[in-house]
C-alpha positions in Angstrom: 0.0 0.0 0.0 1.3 3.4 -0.8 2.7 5.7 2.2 0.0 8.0 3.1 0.3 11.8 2.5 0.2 14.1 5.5 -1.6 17.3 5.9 -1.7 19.7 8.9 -4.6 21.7 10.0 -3.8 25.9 10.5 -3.4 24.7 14.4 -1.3 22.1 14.1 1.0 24.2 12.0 0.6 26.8 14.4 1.2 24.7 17.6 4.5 23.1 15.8 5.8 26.5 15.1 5.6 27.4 18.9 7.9 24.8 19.8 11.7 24.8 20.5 13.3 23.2 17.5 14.8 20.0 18.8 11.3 19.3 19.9 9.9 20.2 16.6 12.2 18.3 14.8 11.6 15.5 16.8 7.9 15.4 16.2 8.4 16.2 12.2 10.4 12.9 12.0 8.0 11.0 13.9 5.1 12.1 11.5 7.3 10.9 9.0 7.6 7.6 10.8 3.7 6.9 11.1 3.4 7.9 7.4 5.8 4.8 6.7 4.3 2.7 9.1 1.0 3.4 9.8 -0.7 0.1 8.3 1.8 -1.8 11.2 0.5 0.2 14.1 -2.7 -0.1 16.2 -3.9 3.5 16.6 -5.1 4.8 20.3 -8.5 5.8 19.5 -9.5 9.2 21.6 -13.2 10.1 23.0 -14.8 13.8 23.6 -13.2 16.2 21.0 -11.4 14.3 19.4 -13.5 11.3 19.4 -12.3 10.3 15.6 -8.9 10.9 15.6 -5.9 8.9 17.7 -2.8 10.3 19.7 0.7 9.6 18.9 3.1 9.9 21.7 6.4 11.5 21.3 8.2 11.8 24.5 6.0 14.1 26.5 4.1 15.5 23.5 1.2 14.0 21.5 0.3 14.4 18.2 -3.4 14.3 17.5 -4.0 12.6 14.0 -6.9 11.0 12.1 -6.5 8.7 8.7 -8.8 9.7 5.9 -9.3 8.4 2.9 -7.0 8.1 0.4 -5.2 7.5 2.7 -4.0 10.5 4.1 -3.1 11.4 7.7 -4.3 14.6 8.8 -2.8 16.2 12.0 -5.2 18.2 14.1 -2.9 19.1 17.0 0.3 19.0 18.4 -0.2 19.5 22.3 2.2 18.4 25.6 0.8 15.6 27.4 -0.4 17.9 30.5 -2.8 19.6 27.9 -3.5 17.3 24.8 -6.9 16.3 25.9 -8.9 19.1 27.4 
């Protein structure tokens, strides 16, 4: 199956901007990684909000993600653990 494309939403790009750049690049790469892998993983399905999308951890941050059609993986949010889900 071909490696999905990835998208951000205006506030994911926004919240990925805010961050110090080791921690940005950090998250970037493991974007890249679910794009390459995401047919391997199991996804961690989320309720309320976000109730159709599923979180991918990177270190103390999450990344906030749901897989359309196509496939491509759209990133809603980029959020530190303490705040990711309120």
């Amino acid at each position: 199956m071909p490696t999905p494309d990835v998208e951000f939403d205006l506030a994911a790009v926004n919240d990925v901007r805010g961050l110090p750049a080791e921690v940005r690049v950090r998250i970037v790469r493991r974007i890249e990684w679910l794009a390459e892998h995401w047919e391997d993983i199991r996804p961690e399905p989320l309720s309320g909000t976000y109730r159709r999308c599923s979180k991918l951890r990177v270190g103390d941050w999450r990344v906030i993600y749901h897989v359309d059609e196509g496939p491509t993986i759209v990133v809603w949010a980029v959020r530190h653990r303490s705040e990711a889900y309120r």
